[in-house]
C-alpha positions in Angstrom: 23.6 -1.5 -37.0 26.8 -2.5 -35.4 26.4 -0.6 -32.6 22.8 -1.2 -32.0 23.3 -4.8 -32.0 26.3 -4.1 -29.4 24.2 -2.1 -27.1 21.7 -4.9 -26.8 24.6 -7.0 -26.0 25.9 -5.1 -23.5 22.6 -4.7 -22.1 22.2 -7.9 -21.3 25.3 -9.0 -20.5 25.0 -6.9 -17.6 21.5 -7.9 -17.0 23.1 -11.5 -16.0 25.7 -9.8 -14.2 23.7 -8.0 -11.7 21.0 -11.0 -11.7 24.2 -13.6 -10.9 25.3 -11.0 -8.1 22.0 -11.1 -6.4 21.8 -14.8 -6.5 25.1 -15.7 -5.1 23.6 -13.0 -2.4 20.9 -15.1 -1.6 22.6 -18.2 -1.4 25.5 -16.4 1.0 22.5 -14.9 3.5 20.6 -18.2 3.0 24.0 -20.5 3.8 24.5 -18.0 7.0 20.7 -19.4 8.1 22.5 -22.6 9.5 25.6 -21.2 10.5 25.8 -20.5 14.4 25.6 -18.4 16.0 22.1 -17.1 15.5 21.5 -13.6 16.3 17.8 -14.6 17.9 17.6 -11.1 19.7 18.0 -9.5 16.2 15.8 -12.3 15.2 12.7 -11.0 17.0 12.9 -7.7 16.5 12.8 -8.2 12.7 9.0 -10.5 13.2 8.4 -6.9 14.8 9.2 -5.0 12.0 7.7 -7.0 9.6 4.5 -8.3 11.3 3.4 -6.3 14.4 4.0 -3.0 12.6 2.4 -4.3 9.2 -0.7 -6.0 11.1 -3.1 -3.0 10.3 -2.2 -2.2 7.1 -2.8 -5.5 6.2 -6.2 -6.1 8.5 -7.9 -2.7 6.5 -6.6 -4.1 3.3 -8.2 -7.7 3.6 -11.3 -6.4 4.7 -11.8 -4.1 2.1 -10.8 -6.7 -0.2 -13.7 -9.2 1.1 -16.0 -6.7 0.9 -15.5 -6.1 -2.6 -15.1 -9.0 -3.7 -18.0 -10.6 -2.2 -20.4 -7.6 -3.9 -18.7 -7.8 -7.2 -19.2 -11.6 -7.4 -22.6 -11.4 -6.1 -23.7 -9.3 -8.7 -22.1 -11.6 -11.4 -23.4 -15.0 -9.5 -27.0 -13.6 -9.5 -27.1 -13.6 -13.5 -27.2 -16.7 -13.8 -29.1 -18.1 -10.8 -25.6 -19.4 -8.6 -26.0 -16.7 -5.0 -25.0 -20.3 -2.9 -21.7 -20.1 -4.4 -20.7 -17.0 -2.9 -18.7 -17.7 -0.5 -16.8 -20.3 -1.6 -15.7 -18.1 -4.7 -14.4 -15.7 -2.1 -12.3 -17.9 0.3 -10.8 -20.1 -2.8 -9.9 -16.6 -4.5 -8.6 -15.2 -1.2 -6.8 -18.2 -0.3 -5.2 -19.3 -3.7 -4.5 -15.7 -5.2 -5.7 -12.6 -3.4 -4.3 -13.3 0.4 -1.0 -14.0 -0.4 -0.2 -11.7 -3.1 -2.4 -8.0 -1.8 -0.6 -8.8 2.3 2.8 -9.5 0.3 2.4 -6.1 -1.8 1.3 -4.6 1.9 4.0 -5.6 3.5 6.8 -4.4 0.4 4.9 -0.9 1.1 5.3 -0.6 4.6 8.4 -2.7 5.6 10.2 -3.5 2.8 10.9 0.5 1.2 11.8 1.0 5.5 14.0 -2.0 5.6 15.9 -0.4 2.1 16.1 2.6 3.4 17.4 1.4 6.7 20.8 -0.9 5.5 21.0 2.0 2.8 21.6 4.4 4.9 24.0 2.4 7.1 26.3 2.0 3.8 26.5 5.5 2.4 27.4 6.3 6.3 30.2 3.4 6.5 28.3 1.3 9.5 28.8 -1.4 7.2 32.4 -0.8 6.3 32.8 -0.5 10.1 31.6 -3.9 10.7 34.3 -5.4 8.5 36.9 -3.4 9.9 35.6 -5.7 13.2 36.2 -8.7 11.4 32.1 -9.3 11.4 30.3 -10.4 8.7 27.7 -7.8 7.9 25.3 -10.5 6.4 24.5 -12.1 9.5 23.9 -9.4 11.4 21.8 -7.3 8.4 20.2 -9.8 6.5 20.0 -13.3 7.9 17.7 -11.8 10.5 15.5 -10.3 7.9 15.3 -13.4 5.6 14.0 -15.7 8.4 11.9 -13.5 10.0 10.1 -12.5 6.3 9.9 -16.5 5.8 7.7 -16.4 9.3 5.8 -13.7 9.0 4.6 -13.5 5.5 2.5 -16.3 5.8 1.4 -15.3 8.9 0.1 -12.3 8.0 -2.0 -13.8 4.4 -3.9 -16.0 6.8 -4.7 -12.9 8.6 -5.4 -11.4 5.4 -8.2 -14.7 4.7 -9.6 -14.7 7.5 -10.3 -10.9 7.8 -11.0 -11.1 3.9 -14.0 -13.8 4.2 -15.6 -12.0 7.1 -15.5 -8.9 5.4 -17.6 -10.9 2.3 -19.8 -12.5 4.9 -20.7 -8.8 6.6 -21.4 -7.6 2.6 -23.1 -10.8 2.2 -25.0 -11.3 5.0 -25.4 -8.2 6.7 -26.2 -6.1 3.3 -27.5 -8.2 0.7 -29.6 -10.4 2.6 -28.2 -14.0 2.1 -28.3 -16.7 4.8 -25.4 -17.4 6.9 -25.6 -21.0 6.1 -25.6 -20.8 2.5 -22.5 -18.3 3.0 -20.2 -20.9 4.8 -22.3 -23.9 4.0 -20.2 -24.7 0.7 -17.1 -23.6 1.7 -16.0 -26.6 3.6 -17.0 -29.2 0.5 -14.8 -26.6 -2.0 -12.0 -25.3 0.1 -9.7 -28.3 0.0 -6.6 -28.4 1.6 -4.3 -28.0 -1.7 -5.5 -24.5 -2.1 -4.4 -23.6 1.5 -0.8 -25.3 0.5 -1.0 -23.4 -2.4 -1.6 -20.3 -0.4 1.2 -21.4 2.1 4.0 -22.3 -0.7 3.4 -18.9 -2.3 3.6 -16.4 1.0 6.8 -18.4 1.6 8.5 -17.8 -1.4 7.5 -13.5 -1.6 8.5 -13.5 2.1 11.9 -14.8 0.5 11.9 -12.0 -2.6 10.6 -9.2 -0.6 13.5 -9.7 2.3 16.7 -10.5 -0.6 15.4 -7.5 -2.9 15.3 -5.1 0.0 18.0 -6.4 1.6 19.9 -6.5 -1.2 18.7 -2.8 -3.0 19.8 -1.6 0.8 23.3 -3.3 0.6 24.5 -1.5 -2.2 22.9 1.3 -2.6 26.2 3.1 -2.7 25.7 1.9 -6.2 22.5 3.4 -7.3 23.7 7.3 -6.6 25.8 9.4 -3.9 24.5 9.6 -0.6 20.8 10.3 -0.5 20.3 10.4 -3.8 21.4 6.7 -3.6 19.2 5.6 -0.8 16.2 7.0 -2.5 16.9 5.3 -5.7 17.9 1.9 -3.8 14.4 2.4 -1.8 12.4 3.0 -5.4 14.2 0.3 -7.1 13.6 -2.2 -3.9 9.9 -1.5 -3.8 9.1 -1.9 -7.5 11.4 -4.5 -8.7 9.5 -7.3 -5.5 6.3 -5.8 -6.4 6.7 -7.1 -10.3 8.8 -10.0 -8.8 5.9 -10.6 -7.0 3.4 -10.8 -9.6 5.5 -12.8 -11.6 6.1 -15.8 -9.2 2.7 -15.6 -8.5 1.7 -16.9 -12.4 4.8 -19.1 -12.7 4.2 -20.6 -9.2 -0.1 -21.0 -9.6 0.6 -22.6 -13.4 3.0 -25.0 -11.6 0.8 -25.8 -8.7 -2.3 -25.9 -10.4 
């Protein structure tokens, strides 16, 4: 009993360790932010990793999400008489919920296992240790970059992911089951109020924050997580999974505040 009740204790003593290590991460890269000089060259190149390269992925996906939304809720709106609230149910769940939280999941996929991999691999082969030996700080030139360019894009990208998402309902709606384009949009202007876009806003913000300190973090040390590839791979699992749950959990604890 002893030893079950010291394992637990242990368990989560580390638990607070490694979540007190990742904070005082953050608010090192964070702190760098307003520090000059600002590596602005690095700067772009990162909005190119994280947006330009992750614009498809994230145009098929909002579509597709539109589309089935709009023909799920159809069906369920017909029941009970209510077709002319359509597409308002679609923009306020694509706006609130949906945008931000499928483009953000997108984007963890496609950039963020890439960007683990990436400063992974630069630590098991010493690039990092290199850059210390040259008296540079390896946080502003690996992760500062990152951080700001994931707080631009990521919103970005979920208003891409509405707008493609309610044309994609207005083609299933329109095009396929017949309803008027009027009574599509008509409502959405009186129901769509500007909270839910804030709402929308405030939450791409903060995963654009948690996908780029995860990674960037997972990456960092993945000398940690095994030897050599081994390590990278397990840094680049751990990265993709542990913002994807991250993810869903801000999203509750974010919308129950905001709400």
């Amino acid at each position: 009993m002893f030893q079950a009740v010291r394992g637990v204790g242990a368990m989560f003593l580390g638990l607070q360790w490694r979540l007190g290590h990742m904070f005082l991460f953050l608010l090192n890269a964070a702190s760098l932010c307003f520090i000059p000089p600002f590596k602005f060259k690095l700067f772009v190149r990162r909005i190119r990793f994280f947006g330009t390269r992750s614009m498809v992925v994230v145009i098929i996906t909002g579509a597709f999400t539109g589309m089935v939304l709009a023909l799920q809720v159809y069906y369920s709106l017909r029941k009970v008489g209510s077709e002319a609230l359509l597409g308002p149910l679609v923009a306020l769940s694509l706006i609130r919920e949906l945008g931000p939280v499928l483009s953000a999941l997108m984007i963890t996929g496609r950039a963020g296992s890439a960007l683990t991999a990436e400063i992974g691999i630069m630590r098991i082969s010493e690039q990092i240790d290199a850059l210390f030996s040259m008296a540079l700080n390896p946080l502003r030139y690996l992760v500062v970059p990152n951080l700001v360019a994931a707080v631009l894009v990521f919103p970005l990208l979920a208003a891409i992911f509405d707008i493609v998402g309610i044309y994609g309902g207005y083609l299933v709606a329109v095009k396929m089951l017949g309803m008027s384009e009027g009574t599509y949009f008509s409502q959405m202007d009186h129901m769509v109020e500007w909270s839910d876009v804030l709402m929308g806003l405030y939450k791409s913000l903060s995963f654009g924050v948690i996908v780029s300190w995860i990674c960037c973090y997972k990456g960092y040390h993945a000398d940690k997580s095994g030897f050599g590839a081994e390590g990278v791979s397990k840094a680049t699992t751990d990265a993709v999974v542990t913002s994807s749950v991250m993810i869903l959990i801000w999203d509750y604890f974010l919308g129950s505040v905001l709400l």
